[in-house]
C-alpha positions as CSV (number, residue, x, y, z in Angstrom):
1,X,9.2,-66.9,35.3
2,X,7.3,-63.7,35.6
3,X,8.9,-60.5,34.6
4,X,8.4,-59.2,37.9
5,X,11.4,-60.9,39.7
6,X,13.9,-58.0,39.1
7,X,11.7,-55.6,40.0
8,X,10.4,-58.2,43.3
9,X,14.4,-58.5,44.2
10,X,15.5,-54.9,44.5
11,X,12.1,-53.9,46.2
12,X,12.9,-56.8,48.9
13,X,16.1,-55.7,49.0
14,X,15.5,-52.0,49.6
15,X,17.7,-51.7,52.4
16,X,19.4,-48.9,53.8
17,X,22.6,-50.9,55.2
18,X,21.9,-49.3,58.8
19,X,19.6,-51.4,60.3
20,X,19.4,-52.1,64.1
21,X,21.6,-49.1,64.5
22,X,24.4,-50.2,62.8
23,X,26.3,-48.0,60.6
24,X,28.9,-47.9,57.3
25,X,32.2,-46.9,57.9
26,X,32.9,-44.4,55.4
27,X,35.1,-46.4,53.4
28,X,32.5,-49.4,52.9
29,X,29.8,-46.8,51.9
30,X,31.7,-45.7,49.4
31,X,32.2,-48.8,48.1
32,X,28.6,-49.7,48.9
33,X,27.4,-46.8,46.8
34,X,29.6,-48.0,43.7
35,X,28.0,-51.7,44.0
36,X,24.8,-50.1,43.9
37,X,25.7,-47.7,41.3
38,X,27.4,-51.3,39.3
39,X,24.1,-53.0,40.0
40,X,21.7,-50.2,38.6
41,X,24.6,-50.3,35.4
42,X,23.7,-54.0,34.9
43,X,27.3,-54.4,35.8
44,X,27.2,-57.5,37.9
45,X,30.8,-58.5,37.5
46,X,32.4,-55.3,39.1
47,X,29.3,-54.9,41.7
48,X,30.4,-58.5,43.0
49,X,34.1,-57.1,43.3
50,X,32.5,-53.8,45.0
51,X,30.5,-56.3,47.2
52,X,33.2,-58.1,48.9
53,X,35.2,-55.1,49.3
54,X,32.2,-53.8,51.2
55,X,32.0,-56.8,53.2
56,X,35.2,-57.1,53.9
57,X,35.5,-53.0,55.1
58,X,32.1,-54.3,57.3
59,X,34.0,-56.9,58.9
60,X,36.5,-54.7,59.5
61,X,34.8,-52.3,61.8
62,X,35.3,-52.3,65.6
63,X,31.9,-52.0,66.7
64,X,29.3,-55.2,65.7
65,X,27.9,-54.9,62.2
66,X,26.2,-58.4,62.1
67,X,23.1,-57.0,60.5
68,X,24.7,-55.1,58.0
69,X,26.8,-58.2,57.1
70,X,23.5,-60.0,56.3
71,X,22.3,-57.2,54.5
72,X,25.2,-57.2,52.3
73,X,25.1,-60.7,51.7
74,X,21.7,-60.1,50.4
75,X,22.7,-58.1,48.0
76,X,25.5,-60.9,47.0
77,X,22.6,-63.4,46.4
78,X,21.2,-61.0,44.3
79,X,24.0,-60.3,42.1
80,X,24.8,-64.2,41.6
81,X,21.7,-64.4,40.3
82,X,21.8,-62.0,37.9
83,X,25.1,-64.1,36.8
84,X,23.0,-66.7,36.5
85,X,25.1,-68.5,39.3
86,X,22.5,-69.8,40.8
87,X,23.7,-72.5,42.9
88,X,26.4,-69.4,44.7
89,X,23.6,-66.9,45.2
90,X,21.7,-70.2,47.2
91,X,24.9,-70.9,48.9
92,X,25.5,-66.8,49.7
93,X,21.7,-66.3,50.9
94,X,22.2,-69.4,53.1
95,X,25.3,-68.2,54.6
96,X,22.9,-64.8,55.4
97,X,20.5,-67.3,57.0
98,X,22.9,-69.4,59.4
99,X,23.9,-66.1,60.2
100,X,20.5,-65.0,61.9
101,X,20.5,-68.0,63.3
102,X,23.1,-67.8,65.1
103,X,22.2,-64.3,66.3
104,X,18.6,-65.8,67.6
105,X,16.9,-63.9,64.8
106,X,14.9,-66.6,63.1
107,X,12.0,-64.3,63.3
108,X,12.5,-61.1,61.6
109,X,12.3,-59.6,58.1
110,X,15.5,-59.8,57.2
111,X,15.2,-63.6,57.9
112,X,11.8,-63.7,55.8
113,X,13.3,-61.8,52.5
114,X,16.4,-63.9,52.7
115,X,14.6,-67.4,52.7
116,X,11.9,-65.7,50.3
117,X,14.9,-65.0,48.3
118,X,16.3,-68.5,48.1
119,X,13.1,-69.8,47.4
120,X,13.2,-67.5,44.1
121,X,16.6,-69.1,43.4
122,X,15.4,-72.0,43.4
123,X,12.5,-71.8,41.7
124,X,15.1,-70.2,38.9
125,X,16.5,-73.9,38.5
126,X,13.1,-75.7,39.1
127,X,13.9,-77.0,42.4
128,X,10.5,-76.5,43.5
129,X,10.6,-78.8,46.5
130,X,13.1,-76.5,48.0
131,X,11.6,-73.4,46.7
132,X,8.5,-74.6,48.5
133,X,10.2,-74.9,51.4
134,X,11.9,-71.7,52.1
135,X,9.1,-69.9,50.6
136,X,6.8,-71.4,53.6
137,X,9.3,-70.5,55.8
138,X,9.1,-66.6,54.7
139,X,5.3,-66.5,54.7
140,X,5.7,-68.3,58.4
141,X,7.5,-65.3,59.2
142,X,5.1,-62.4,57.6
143,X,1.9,-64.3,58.9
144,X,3.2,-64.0,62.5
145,X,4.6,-60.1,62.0
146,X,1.6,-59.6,59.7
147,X,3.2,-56.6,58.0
148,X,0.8,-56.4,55.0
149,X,3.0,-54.5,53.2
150,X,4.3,-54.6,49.8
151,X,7.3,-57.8,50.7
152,X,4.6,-59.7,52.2
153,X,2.6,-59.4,49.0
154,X,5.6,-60.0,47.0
155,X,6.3,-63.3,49.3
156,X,2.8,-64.3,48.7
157,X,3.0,-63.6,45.1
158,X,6.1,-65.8,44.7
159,X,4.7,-68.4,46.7
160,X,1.7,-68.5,44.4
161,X,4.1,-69.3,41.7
162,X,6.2,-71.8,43.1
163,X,2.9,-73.6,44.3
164,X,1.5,-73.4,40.2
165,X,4.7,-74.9,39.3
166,X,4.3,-77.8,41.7
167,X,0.7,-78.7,41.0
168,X,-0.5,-77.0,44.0
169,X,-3.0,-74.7,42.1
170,X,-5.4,-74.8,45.4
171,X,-2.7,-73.0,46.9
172,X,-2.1,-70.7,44.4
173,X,-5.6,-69.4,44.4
174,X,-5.1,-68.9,48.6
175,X,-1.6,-67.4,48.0
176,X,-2.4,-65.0,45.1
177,X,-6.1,-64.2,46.2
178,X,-4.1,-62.7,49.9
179,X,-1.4,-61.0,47.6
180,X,-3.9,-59.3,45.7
181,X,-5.5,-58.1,48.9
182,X,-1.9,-56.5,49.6
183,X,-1.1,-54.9,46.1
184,X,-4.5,-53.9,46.6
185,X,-4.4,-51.4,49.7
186,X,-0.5,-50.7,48.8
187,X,-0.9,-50.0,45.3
188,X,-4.4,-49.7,44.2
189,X,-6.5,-51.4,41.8
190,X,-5.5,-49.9,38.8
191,X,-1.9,-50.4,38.9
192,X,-0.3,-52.4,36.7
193,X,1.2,-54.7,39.5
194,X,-2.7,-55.6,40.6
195,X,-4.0,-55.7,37.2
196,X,-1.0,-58.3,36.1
197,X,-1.5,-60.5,39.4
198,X,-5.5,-60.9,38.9
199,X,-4.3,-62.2,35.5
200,X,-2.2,-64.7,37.0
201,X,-5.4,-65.4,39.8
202,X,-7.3,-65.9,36.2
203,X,-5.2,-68.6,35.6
204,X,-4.8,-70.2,38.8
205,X,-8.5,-70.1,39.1
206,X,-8.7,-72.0,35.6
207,X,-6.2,-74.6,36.6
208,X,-8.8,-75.9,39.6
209,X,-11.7,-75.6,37.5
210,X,-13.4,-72.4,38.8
211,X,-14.1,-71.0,35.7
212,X,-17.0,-68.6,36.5
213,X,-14.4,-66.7,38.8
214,X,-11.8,-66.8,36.5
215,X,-14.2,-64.9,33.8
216,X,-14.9,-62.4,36.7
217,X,-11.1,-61.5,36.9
218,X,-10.6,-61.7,33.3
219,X,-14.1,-58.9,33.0
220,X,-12.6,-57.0,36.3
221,X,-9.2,-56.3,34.4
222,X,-10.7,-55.2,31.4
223,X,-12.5,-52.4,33.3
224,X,-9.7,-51.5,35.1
225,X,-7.7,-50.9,31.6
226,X,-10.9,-49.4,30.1
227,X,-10.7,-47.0,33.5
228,X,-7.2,-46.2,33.3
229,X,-7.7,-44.8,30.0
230,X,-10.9,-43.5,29.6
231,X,-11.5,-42.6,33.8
232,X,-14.6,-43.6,35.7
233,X,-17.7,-41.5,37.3
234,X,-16.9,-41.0,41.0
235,X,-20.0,-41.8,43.9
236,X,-21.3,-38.5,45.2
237,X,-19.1,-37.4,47.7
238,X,-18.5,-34.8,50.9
239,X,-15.2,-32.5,48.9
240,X,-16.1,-29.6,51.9
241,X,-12.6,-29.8,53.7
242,X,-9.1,-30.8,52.8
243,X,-9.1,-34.1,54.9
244,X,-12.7,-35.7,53.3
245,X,-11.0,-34.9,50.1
246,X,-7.7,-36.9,50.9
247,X,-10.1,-39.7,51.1
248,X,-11.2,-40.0,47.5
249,X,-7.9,-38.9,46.1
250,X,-7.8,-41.8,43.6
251,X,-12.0,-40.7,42.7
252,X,-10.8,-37.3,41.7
253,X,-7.8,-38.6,39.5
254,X,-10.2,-41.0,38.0
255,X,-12.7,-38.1,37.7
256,X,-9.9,-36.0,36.0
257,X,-9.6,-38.9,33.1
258,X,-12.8,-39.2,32.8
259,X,-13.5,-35.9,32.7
260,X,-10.8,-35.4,29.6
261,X,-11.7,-38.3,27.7
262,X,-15.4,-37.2,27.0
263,X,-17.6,-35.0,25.0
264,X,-19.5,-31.7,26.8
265,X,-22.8,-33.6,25.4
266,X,-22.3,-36.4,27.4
267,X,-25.2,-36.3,30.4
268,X,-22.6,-36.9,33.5
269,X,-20.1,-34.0,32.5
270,X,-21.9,-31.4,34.8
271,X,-21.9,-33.8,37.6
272,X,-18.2,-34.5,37.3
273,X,-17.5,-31.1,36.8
274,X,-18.7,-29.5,39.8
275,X,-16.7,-33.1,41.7
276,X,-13.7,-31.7,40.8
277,X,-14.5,-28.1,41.1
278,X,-15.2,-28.6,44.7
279,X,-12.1,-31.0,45.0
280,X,-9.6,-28.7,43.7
281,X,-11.0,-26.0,46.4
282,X,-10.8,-27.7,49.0
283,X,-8.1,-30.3,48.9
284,X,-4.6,-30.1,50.1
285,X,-3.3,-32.1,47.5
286,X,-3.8,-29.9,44.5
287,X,-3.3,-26.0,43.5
288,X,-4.8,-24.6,40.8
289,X,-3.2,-21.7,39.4
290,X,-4.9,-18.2,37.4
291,X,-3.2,-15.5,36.0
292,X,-3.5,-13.1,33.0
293,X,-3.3,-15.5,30.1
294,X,-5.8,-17.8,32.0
295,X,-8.3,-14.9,31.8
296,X,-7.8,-14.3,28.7
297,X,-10.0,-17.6,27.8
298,X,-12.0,-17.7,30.8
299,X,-13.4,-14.5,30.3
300,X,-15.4,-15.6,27.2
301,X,-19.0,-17.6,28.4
302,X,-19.1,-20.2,26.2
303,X,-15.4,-21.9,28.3
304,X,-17.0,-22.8,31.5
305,X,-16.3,-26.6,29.8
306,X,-12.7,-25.6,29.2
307,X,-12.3,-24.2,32.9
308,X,-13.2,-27.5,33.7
309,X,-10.5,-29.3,31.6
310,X,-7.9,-26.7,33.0
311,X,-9.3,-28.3,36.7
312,X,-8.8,-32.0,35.1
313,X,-5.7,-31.3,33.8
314,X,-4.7,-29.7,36.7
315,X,-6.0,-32.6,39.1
316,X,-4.3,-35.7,37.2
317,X,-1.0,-34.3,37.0
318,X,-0.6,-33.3,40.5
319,X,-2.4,-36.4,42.4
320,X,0.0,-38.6,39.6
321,X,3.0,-36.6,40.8
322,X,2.3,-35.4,44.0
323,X,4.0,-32.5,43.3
324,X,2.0,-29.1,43.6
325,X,4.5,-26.8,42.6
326,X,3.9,-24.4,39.7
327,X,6.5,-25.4,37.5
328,X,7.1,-25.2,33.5
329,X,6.9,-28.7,32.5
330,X,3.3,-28.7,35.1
331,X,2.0,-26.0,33.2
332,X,2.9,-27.2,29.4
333,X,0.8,-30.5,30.3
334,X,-2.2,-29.0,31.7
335,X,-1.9,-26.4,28.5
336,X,-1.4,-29.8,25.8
337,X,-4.5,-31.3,27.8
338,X,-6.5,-28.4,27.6
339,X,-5.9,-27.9,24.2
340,X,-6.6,-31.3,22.8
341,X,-10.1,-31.4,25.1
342,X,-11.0,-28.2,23.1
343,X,-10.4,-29.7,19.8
344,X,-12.2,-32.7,20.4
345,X,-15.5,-30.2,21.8
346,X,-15.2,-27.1,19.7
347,X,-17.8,-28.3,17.2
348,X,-20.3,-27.8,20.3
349,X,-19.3,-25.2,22.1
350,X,-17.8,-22.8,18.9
351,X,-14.5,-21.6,19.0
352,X,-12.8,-19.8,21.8
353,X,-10.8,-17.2,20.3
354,X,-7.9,-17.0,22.9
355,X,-8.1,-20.8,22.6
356,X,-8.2,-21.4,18.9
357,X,-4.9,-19.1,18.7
358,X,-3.1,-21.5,20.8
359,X,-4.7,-24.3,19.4
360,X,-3.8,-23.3,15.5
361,X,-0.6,-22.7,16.7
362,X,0.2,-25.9,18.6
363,X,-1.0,-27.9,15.4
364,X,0.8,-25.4,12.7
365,X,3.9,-23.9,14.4
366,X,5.1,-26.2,17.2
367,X,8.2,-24.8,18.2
368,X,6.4,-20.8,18.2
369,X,3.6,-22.9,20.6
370,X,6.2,-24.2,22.9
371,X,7.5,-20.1,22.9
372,X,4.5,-18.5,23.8
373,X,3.6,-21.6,26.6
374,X,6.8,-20.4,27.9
375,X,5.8,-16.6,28.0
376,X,2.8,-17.2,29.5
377,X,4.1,-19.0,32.0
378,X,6.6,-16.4,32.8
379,X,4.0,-13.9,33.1
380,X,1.9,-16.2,35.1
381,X,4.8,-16.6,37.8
382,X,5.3,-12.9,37.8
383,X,1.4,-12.5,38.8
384,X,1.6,-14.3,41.3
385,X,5.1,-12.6,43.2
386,X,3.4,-9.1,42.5
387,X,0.4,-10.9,44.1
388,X,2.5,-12.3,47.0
389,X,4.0,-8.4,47.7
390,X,0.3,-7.3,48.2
C-alpha cells in the first residue's frame, strides 16, 4: 500500500462538521474536538469512544443533522481502520452510504469520499473486486461534478492502485496519467506528491510495455529533484506590476534556488539577478527589508552579488511561507543564506568586511552570531518605526 493513505484519508476527510448548514451542539463539538484531538494522538481507542459520544449528542439535537451524522460516520470508518478493523470501518462507511441514499444524495461529495473510502478499505484486505467497484462509483461522481481538485486526484490516484492490483495496468496509466494532471495544477510539479505519483505512472507505464514513456517519467523526476535543489533559470518575463508577477510566483522561487546554489562566474547569474530584482519590486508577494546593518555591507562595491543573495534569500522564504512579515526567525534565514552564498563566492569577489565579521563569527562563535543577528534585527525593526513616524 502506498504511504500516502493516511495522509489521502484525513485530506478526504477534511470536514468541518457543518455542512449544508447544519451545526454542532456545543456539547458534541466538544466532544468532536477531543476525537480529533485522539485521532491526531494516534489514539484510536478513545477517539472511537469520543466518536459515538459525538454521534450520539448529533442525534440528539432537535433540528436535522443528517449530514453531519454522515460526516461523523466518516470519521468512524476512519478510525476502524486505523484499528485495523477493517471489516467495521466497511460496515460503518456503508451505513454513511445507505444514509445518502436515503436522503436522495447519491450524487454529491460526501457520497464520492465515502464510497472512495470503502474502496480503500478494501483494497486494505485485497478485496479488489469490491474495491473496484466503489472506487468507480466515486470517480462516477467527480467526473459528473468535475471538481478537479485535490479529492478528485486523490480518487483517481487510488483508483490507479486498485486497478494495478487487479491487472488492469491500461487503466492505471488512464487513472494516474488524469491524477497527475490534478496534483499538477493543485500542487505543482515539484512537489513531492507529483514527483512520487509520476513514479508510480513509471511503473504502470512499464507493466503495459511502454517503456520509452516510462524512461521519460523516470528523466522528468530526476529534473524535478535536481530543480528542487539546485533551482532552475526562469523564461524572460514581464515582473513590471504586482499582478504579472503573481503569475510566475513558482519562476521566482525557483530563480531564488537557483540563484543560491551557484557561483557569481557562472554566465546566467546577471540575468537571474536582475529577474528577481525586478520581482521583488514589484510583486505583492514579497517585502524586502533595508536598514542600518544592511548598509553596512551594501555600501562596499564589490557586494552587488551579495545584494542579490539577500533578494534570493528573501524571495524563497517568503513565496515558501507566504508570510511577508519582518520577523526574527525570517530574518536569521535570509542572514544564514546570505552568509553561506558568500563563503562559497568570496574567492571571486574578495572579502566583504562587514560580511566576513559575521561570517567568522557564525563559523567560530555560534552562540555570539546568533546575539548579534538578534541586535541587528532589533535595530532594523526600530528603523523602520522611526521611518513609519516620518
Amino acid at each position: 500500500m502506498k504511504r500516502y493513505l493516511s495522509f489521502v484519508l484525513f485530506l478526504i476527510l477534511g470536514l468541518t462538521l457543518s455542512l449544508r448548514a447544519e451545526q454542532l451542539s456545543p456539547r458534541a463539538q466538544e466532544l468532536f474536538v477531543k476525537m480529533r484531538q485522539a485521532m491526531a494522538d494516534d489514539e484510536y481507542s478513545k477517539a472511537l469512544q469520543y466518536s459515538e459520544q459525538t454521534l450520539a449528542a448529533i442525534q440528539a439535537q432537535q433540528e436535522p443533522t443528517d449530514s453531519l451524522q454522515v460526516a461523523l460516520i466518516t470519521y468512524q470508518g476512519v478510525i476502524y481502520r486505523n484499528l485495523k478493523q477493517y471489516q467495521r470501518a466497511i460496515d460503518r462507511a456503508k451505513q454513511g452510504v445507505a444514509k445518502l441514499e436515503s436522503l436522495h444524495r447519491d450524487s454529491t461529495r460526501q457520497m464520492a469520499n465515502l464510497c472512495d473510502n470503502i474502496a480503500l478499505y478494501y483494497t486494505s484486505i485485497n478485496d479488489y473486486a469490491h474495491a473496484t467497484a466503489y472506487s468507480k462509483r466515486a470517480l462516477d461522481i467527480y467526473y459528473t461534478l468535475r471538481t478537479n481538485d485535490m479529492d478528485m486526484g486523490i480518487s483517481l490516484m487510488r483508483a490507479a492502485e486498485v486497478a494495478s492490483y487487479s491487472n488492469r495496468d491500461e487503466d492505471a496509466v488512464l487513472y494516474q496519467t488524469q491524477a497527475l494532471n490534478i496534483f499538477e495544477q493543485v500542487k505543482g510539479r515539484h512537489s513531492s506528491l507529483y514527483m512520487d505519483e509520476t513514479e508510480y505512472l513509471s511503473k504502470y507505464l512499464t507493466n503495459v510495455g511502454r517503456t520509452d514513456e516510462a524512461k521519460r517519467c523516470d528523466e522528468l523526476v530526476a529534473q524535478l529533484k535536481h530543480e528542487n535543489k539546485f533551482g532552475y533559470l526562469p523564461m524572460p518575463a514581464d515582473l513590471s506590476t504586482p499582478d504579472k508577477c503573481s503569475m510566475h510566483r513558482e519562476d521566482a522561487f525557483f530563480a531564488s534556488i537557483y540563484y543560491l546554489s551557484h557561483y557569481f562566474t557562472g554566465d546566467s547569474m546577471t540575468y537571474v539577478f536582475n529577474y528577481l530584482r525586478n520581482f521583488s519590486f514589484n510583486s505583492k508577494d514579497v517585502m524586502v527589508f533595508f536598514g542600518v546593518p544592511e548598509v553596512e555591507w551594501m555600501q562596499d562595491t564589490l557586494a552587488t552579488g551579495y545584494f542579490g543573495s539577500y533578494l534570493a534569500a528573501s524571495i524563497r522564504y517568503q513565496l515558501s511561507t507566504a508570510d511577508t512579515t519582518l520577523n526574527q526567525e525570517f530574518y536569521s534565514n535570509v542572514y544564514d543564506c546570505l552568509l553561506t552564498h558568500y563563503g562559497h563566492n568570496r574567492q571571486f569577489t574578495g572579502e566583504i568586511k562587514a560580511l566576513q565579521a559575521l561570517y567568522t563569527l557564525r563559523e567560530e562563535k555560534p552562540e555570539k552570531y546568533a546575539k548579534r543577528i538578534e541586535k541587528n534585527f532589533t535595530t532594523l525593526v526600530e528603523d523602520r518605526k522611526k521611518l513609519a513616524k516620518q
